[in-house]
ROTOR-820245 format. One line per 4 residues: number of its first residue (from 0); for each residue x, y, z of N, C-alpha, C. Coordinates in steps of 0.1 Angstrom, whole numbers, plus 2048, in hexadecimal, padded with zeros to 3 digits. Each point is the difference from the previous one (the first is absolute). Layout:
<pts>
NUM = X:Y:Z:X:Y:Z:X:Y:Z ~ ... .
</pts>
This chain:
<pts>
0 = 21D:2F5:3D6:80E:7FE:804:809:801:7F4 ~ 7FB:7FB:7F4:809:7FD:7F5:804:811:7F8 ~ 7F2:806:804:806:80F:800:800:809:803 ~ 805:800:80E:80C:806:809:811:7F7:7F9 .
4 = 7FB:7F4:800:811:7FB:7FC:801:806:7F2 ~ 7F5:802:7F6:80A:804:7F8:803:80F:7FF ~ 7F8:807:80E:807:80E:801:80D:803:804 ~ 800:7F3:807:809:7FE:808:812:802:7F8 .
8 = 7FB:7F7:7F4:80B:7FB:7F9:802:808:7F9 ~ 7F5:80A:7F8:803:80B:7FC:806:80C:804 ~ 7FE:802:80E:807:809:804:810:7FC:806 ~ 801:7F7:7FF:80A:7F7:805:80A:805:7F1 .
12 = 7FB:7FA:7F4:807:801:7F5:805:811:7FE ~ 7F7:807:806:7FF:810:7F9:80D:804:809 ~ 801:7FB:80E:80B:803:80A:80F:7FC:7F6 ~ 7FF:7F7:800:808:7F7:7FD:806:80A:7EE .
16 = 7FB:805:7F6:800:808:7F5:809:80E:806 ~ 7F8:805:80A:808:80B:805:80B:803:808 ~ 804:7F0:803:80A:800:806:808:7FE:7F6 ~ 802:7F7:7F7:807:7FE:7F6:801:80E:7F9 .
20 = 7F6:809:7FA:800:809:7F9:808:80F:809 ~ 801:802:80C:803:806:807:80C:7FC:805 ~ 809:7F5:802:80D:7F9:7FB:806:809:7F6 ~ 7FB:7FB:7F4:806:800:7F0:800:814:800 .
24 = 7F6:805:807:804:80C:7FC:80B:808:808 ~ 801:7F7:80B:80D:805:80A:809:7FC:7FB ~ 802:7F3:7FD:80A:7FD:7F4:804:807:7F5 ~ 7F8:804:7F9:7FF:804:7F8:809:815:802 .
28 = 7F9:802:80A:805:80E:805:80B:7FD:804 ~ 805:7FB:80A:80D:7FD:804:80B:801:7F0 ~ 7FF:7F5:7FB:801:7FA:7F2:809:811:7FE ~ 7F5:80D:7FA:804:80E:7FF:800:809:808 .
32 = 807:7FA:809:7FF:80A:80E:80F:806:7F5 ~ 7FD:811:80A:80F:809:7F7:804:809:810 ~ 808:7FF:801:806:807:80C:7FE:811:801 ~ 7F9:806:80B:7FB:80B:803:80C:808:807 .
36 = 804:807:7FB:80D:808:808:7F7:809:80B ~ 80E:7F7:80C:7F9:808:810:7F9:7F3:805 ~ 7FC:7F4:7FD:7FC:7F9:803:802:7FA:80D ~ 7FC:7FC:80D:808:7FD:808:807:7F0:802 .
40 = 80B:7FC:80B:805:7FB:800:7FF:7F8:80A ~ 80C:7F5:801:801:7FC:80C:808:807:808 ~ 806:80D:7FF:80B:809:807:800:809:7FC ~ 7FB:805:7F0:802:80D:7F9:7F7:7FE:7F4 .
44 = 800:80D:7FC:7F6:7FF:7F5:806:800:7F2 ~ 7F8:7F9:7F6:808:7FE:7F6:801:80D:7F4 ~ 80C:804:800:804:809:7F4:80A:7FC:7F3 ~ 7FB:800:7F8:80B:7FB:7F3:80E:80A:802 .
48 = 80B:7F9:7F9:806:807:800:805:806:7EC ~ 7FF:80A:7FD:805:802:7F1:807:7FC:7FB ~ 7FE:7F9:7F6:808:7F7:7F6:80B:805:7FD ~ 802:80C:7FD:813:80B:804:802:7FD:80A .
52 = 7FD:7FD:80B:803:800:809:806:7F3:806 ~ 7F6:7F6:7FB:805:7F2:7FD:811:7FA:7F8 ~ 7FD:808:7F4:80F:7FC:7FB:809:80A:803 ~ 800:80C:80A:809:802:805:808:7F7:80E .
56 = 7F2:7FB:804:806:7F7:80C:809:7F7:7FE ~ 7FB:7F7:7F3:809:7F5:7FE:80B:804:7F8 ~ 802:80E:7FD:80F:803:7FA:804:802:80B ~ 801:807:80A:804:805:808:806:7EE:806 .
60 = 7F9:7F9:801:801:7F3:805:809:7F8:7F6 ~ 803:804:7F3:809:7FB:7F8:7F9:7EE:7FD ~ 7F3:7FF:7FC:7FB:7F5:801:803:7FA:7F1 ~ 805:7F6:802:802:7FA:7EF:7F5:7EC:805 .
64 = 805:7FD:7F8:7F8:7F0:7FC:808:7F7:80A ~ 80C:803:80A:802:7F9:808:7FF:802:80E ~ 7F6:80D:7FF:7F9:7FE:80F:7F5:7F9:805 ~ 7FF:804:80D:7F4:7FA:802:7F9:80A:80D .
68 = 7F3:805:7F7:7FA:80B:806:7F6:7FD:806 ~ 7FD:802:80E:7F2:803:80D:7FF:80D:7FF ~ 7F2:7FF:7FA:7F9:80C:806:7F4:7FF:80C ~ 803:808:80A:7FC:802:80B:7F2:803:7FF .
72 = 7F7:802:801:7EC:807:800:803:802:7F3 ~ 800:7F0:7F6:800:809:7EE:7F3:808:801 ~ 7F5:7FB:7FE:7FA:80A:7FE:7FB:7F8:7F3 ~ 7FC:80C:7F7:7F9:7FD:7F5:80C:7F4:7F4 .
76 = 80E:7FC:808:80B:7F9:7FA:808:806:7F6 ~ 7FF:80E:7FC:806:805:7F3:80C:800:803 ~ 80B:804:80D:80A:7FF:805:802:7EE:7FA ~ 7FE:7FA:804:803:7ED:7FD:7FF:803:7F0 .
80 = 7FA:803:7F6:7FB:7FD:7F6:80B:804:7F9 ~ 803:815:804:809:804:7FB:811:7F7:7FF ~ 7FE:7FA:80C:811:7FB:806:7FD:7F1:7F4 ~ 7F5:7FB:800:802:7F2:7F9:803:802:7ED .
84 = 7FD:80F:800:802:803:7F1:810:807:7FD ~ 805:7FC:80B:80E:806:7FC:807:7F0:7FF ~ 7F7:7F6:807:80A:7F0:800:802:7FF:80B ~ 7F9:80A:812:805:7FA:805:7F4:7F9:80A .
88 = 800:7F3:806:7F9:7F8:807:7FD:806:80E ~ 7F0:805:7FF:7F9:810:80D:7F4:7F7:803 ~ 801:801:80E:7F6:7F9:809:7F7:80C:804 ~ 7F4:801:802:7FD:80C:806:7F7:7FD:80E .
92 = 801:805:806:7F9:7F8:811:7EE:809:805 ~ 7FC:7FD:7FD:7F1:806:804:7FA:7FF:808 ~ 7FA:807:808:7F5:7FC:80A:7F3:7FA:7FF ~ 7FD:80C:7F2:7F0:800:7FA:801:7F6:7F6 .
96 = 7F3:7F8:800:800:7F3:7F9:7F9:805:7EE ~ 7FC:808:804:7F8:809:7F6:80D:803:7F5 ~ 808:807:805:80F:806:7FC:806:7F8:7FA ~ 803:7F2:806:807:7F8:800:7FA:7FA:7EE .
100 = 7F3:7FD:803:7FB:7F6:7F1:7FF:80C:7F6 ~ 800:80D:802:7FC:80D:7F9:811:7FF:7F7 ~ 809:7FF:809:810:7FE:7FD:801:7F4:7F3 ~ 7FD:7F2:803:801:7F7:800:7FA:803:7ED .
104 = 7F5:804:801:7F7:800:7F1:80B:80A:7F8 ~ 806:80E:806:806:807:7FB:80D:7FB:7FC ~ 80A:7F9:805:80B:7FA:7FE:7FD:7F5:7F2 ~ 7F4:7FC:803:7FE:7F2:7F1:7FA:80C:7F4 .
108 = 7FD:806:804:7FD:811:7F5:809:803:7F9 ~ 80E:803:80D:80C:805:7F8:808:7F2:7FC ~ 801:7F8:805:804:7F5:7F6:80E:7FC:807 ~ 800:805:80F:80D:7FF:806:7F8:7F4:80E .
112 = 7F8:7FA:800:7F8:7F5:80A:80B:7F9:806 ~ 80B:7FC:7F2:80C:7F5:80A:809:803:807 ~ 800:80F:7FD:80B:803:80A:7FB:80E:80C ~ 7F1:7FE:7FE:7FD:80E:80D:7F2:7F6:809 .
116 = 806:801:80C:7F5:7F9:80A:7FD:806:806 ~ 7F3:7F8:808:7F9:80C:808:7FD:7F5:80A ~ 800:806:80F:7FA:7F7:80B:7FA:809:80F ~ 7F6:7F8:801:7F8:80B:807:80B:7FB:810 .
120 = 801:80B:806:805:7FC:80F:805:80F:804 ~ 806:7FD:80F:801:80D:807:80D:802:7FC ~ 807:80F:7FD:809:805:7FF:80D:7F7:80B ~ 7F4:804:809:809:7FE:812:80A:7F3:801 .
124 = 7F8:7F9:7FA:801:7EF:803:802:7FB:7F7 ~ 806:804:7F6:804:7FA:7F0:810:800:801 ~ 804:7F4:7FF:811:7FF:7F8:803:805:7F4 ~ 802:80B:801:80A:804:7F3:811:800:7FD .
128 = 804:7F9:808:80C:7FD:800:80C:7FA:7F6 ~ 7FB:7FC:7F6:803:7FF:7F7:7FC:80B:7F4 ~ 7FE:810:800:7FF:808:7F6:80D:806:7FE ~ 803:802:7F8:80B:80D:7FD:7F9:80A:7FE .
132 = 7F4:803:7F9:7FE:811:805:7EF:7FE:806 ~ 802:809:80C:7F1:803:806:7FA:807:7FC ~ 7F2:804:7FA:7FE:811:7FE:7F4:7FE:80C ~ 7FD:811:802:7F4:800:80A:7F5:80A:7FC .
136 = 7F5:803:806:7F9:80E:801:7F8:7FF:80C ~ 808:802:808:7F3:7FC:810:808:80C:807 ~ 7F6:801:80C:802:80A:80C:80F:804:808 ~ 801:807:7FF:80E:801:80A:801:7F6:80F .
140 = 7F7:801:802:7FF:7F8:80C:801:7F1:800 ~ 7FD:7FE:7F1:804:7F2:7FD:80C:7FF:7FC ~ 804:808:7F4:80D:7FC:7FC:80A:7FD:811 ~ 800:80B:808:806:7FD:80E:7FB:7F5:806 .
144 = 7F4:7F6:800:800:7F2:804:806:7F7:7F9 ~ 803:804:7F1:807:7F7:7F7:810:7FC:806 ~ 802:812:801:811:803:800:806:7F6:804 ~ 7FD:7F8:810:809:7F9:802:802:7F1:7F6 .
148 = 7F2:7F8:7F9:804:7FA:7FA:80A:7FE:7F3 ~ 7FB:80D:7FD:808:805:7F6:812:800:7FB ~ 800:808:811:80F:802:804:807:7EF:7FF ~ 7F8:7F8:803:805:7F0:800:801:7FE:7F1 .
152 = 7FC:803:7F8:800:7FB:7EE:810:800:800 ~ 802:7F6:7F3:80E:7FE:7FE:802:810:7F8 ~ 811:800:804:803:80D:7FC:7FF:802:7F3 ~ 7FF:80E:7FC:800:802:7F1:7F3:7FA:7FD .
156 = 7F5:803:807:7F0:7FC:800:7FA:80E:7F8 ~ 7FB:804:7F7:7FB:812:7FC:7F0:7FF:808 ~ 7FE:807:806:7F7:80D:805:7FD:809:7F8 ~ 7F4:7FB:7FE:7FB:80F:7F9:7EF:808:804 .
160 = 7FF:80C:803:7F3:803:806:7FB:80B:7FC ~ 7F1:7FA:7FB:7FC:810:7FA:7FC:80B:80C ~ 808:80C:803:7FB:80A:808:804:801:80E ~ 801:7F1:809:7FF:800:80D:810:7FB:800 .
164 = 80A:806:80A:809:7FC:804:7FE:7F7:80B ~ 80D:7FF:803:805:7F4:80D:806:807:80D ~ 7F6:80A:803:807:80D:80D:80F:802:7FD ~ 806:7FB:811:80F:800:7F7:80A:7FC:7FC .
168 = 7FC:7F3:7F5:808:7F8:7FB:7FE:80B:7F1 ~ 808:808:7FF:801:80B:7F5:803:7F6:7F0 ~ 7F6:801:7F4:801:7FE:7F5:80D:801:7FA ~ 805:7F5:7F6:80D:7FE:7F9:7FB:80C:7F5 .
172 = 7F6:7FE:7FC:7FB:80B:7F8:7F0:806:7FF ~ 800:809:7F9:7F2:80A:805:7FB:806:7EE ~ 7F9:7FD:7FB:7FC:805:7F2:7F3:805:803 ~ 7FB:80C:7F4:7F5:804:808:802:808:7F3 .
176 = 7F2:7FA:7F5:7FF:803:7F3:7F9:80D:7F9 ~ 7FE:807:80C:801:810:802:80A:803:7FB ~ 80C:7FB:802:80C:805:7FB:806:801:7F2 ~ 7F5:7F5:7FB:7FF:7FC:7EE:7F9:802:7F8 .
180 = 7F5:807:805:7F0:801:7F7:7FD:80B:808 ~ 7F7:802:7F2:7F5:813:807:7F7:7F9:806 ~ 7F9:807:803:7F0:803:806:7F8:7F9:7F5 ~ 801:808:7F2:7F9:7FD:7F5:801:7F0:7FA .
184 = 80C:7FA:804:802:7F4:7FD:7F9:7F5:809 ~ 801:803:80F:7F9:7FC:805:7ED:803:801 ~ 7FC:807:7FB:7F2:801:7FD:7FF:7F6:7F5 ~ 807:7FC:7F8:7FC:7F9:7F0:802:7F1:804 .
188 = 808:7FB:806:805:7F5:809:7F9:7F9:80C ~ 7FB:807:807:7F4:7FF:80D:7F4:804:801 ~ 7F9:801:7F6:7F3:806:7FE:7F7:7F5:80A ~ 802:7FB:803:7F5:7FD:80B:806:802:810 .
192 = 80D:809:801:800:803:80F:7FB:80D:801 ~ 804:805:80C:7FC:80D:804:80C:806:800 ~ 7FE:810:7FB:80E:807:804:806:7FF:806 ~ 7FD:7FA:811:809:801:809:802:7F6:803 .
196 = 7FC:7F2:7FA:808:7F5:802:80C:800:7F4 ~ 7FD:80A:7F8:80B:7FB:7F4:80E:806:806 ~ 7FE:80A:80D:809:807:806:805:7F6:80C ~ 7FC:7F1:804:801:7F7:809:80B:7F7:7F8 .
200 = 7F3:7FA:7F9:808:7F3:800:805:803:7F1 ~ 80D:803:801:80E:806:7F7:80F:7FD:807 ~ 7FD:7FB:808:80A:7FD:807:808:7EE:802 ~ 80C:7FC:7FC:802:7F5:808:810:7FF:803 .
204 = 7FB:7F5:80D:80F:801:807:809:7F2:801 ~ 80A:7FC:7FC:80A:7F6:7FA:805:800:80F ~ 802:7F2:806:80C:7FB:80D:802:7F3:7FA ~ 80F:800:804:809:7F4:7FA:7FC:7FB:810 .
208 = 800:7F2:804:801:7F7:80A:80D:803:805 ~ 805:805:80B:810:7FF:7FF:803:7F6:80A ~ 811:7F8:7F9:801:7F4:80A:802:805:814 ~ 802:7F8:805:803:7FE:811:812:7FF:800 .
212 = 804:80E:806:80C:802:800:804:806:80F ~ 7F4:808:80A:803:800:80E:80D:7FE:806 ~ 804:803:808:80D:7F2:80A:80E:805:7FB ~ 804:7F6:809:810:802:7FB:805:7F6:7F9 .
216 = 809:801:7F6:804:7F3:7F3:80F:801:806 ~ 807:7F7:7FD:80E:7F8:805:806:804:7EC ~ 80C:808:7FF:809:7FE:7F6:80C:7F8:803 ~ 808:803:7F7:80F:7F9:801:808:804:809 .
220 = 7FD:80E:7FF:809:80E:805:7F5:807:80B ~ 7FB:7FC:802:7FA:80C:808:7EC:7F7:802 ~ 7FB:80F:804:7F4:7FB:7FF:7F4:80A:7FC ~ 7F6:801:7F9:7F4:807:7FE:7F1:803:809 .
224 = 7FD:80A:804:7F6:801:809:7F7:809:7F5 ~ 7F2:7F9:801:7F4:805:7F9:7F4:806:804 ~ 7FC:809:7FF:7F5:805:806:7F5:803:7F5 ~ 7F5:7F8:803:7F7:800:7F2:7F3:807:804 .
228 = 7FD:809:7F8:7F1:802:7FC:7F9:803:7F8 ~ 7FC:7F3:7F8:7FB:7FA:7F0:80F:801:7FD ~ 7FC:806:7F2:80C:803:7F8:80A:806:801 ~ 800:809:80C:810:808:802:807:7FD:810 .
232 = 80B:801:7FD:807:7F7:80A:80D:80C:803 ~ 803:800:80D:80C:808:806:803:7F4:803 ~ 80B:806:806:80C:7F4:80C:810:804:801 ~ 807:7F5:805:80F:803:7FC:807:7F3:7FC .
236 = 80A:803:7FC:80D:7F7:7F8:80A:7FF:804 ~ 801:7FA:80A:80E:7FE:80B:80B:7F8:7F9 ~ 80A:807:7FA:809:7F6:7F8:80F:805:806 ~ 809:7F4:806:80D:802:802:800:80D:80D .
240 = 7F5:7FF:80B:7FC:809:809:7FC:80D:7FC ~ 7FE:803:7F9:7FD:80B:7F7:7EF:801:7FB ~ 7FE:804:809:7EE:807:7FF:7F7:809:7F6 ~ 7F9:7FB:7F5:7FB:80A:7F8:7F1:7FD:7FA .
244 = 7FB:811:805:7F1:801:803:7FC:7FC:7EE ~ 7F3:7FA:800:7FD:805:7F3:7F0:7FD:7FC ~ 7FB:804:7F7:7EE:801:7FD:802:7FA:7F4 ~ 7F4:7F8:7F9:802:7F7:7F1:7EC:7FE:802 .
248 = 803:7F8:7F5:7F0:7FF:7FD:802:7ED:7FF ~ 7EF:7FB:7FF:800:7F3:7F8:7F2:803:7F9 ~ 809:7F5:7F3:7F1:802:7F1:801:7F3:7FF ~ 7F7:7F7:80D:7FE:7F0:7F7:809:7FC:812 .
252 = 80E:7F5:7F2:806:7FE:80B:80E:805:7FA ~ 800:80E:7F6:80A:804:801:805:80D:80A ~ 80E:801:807:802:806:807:809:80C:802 ~ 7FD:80D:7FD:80E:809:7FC:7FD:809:807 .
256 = 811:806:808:800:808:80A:810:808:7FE ~ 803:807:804:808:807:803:810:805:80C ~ 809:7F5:803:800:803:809:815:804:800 ~ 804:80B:807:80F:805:7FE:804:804:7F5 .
260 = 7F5:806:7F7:7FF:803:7F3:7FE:7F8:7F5 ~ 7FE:7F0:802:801:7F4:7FB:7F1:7FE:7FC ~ 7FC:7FD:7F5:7F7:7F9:7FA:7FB:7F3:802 ~ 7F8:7F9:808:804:7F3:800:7F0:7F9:7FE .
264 = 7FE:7F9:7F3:7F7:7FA:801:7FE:7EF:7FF ~ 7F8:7FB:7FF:801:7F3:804:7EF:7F4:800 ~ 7FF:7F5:800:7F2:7FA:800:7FD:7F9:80C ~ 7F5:7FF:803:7FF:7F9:80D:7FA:7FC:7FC .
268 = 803:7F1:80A:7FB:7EE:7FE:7FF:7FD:80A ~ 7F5:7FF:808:7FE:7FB:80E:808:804:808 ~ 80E:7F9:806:80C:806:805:809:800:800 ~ 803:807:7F3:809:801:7F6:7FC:812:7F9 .
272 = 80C:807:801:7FF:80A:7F9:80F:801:7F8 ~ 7FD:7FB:7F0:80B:801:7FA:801:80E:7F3 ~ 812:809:7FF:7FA:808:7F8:80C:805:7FD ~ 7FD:80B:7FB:812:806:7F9:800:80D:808 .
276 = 80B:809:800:801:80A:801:807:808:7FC ~ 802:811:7FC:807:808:7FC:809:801:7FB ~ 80C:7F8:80A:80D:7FF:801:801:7F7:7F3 ~ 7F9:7F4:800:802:7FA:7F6:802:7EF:807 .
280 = 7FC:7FF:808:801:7F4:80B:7EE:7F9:804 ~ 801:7F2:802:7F9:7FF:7FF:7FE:803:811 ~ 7EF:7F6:809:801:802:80A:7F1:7F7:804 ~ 802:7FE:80D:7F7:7F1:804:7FA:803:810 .
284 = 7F6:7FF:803:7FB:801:80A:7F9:7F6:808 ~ 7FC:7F8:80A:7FF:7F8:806:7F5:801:80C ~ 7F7:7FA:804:7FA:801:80B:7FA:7F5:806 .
</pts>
């Protein structure tokens, strides 16, 4: 009996070694896990986006040290890392937990840890409501499940997206670094994509948040009727019975349009549109 027990215990211990040893090496692997481009996702598969391509976004986004930047499926976090080395405070939102601590080692690497986070959770279901600029790189089909939360961000929120638009909520702006670099430049630059991704992802597209202007607003003199979709706005300007059609844009919650030859721009505050115009008069709107 006493030896079978002490086979017993022996094999008991030897279990017990390779479980520990078989731990420490998954630990250990994880520990240098390195991100596989094409890898799959929880919705898409993971592709970097090029480091040009990166700091064109956040110019494009005008990002300085008093934003505060979400990035959507960071990814391997270079987007967050890049935004925390300019000064500004970049969250990045992850699915993959792998990604997330892969981010996490890289950020204490580059030496920007206090100001770039990482947290694993769903795109879908995350508050980002408090960012001033978003960047993304996911599916068109998502960006359009985003849209409408999006459209809710406070105005003057930057959008920025490598490649995939917003159907048709049309881009404030469109860069596409084909337009600035050869072929040759980009072979020296991207040596680990393929030709025909270097011909992909070259592209990003800039949308300002624009405020909620819809309806009709009450003036002094008259009244304003607005017809919105996103950023460009028709309507008319009923002033002193006097009817005049006109088309204008919004960048944020600034407002400028056109109307009886008159210039008239102005800021919107909840329900309040205050602003100057042409003539040289100021002018106030109400709703």
């Amino acid at each position: 009996m006493k030896r079978y027990h002490f086979l017993y215990q022996f094999a008991l211990a030897l279990c017990l070694l390779f479980a520990a040893t078989s731990g420490y090496v998954q630990a250990a692997t994880k520990h240098h896990y390195t991100p596989e481009v094409g890898q799959s996702g929880k919705d898409a598969v993971w592709v970097p986006t090029p480091q040009k391509l990166v700091d064109t976004m956040l110019d494009m986004a005008q990002v300085t040290a008093a934003d505060y930047v979400i990035d959507l499926g960071s990814g391997d976090g270079r987007l967050v890392i890049t935004a925390a080395k300019r000064g500004a405070m970049a969250l990045g939102i992850e699915y993959n937990q792998d990604l997330v601590e892969f981010s996490r080692r890289a950020a204490v690497n580059e030496g920007v840890n206090t100001r770039a986070s990482f947290e694993k959770a769903d795109i879908f279901e995350s508050d980002f409501s408090k960012a001033t600029v978003i960047t993304l790189f996911i599916l068109p089909e998502m960006n359009l499940k985003l849209r409408p939360k999006i459209l809710n961000l406070q105005p003057g929120t930057r959008i920025v997206s490598n490649t995939y638009g917003m159907e048709d909520w049309e881009p404030d702006q469109t860069l596409a670094l084909a337009d600035h670099y050869s072929p040759e430049w980009y072979t020296e630059q991207y040596s680990d994509f393929s030709e025909n991704s270097l011909l992909v992802w070259n592209i990003a597209h800039l949308w300002i948040v624009p405020a909620k202007v819809n309806g009709t607003w009450e003036l002094d003199d008259g009244q304003i009727s607005f017809t919105q979709k996103f950023q460009k706005i028709t309507g008319t300007l009923t002033m002193r019975e006097k009817e005049m059609k006109f088309s204008g844009k919004l960048e944020g919650d600034k407002i400028t349009f056109i109307a009886g030859g008159t210039v008239y721009t102005g800021t919107v505050s909840d329900n309040t549109i205050s602003g100057t115009h042409g003539g040289g008069g100021s002018w106030k709107a109400t709703r």
